[in-house]
N, C-alpha and C positions, 0 to 999 in steps of 0.2 A: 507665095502660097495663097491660095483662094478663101476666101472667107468662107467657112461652111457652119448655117444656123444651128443644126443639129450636132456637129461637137461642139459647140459653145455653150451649147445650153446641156449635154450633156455632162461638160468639166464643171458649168455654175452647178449643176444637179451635186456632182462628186463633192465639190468644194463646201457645197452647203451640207450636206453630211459630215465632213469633216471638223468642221465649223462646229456642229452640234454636239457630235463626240468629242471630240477635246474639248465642250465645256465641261461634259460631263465626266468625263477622264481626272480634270482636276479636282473635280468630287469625290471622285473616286479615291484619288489620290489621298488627298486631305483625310478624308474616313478612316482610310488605313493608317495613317500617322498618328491618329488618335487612340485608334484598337492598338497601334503598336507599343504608345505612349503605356498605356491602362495594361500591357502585357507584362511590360518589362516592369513596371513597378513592382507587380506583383510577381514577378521572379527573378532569379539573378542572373537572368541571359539579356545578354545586351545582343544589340547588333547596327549595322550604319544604315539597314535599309529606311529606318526614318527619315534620314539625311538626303538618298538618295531617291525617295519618293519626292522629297520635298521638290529636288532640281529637275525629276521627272514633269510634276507639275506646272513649272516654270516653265517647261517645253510645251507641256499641251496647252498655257498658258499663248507661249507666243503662237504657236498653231490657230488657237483660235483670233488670236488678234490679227495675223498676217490673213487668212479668208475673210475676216470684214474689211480688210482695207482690200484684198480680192476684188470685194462686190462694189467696191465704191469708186474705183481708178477707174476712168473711160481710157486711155490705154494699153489698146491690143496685147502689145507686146510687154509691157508692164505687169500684166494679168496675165500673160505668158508665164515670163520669169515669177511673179509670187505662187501661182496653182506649182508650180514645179519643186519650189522651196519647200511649201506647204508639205506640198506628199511625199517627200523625204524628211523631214523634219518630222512628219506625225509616225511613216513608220519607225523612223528610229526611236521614237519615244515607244513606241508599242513594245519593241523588242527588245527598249531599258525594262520596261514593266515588267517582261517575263523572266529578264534574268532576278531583277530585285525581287516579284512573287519567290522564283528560284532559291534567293537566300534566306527569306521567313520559312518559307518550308525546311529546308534544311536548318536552321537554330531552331524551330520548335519542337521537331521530333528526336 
């Protein structure tokens, strides 16, 4: 397979986005652990989405850890197989997030 400059810099392009949102995803994440914390005190619905935001965030966690060590491996095929990791890994964390959003909706109404 030929080296070609333009998708390499456009997977660093993807990756570096990646990278950026799943720091910010575990932010995300955390915040809502907190709102959820400060909900359930104050009423008697529980629910596990705490829990599973938590291991949500441990994913976008490693999401972002795996695209720095990405930008850092000189190779090829190394940075192959992590950008491939990476963007399975990040979306399945997206599509944890929507089913867990999915259960705080349903326990608050």
């Amino acid at each position: 397979m030929p080296y070609d400059p333009t998708k390499e810099q456009r997977e660093h392009d993807l990756t570096m986005h990646v990278f950026t949102i799943s720091a910010g995803l575990v932010g995300v994440c955390l915040t809502a652990i907190g709102l959820l914390r400060i909900f359930t005190a104050h009423t008697k619905i529980t629910t596990i989405a705490d829990e599973l935001l938590a291991a949500d965030a441990v994913v976008f966690m490693v999401c972002c850890s795996l695209s720095f060590w990405s930008f850092k491996t000189e190779n090829p095929s190394r940075r192959r197989i992590l950008r491939r990791l990476i963007d399975t890994l990040f979306m399945v964390a997206l599509a944890f997030m929507v089913v867990v959003c999915s259960l705080i909706a349903y326990a608050v109404i």
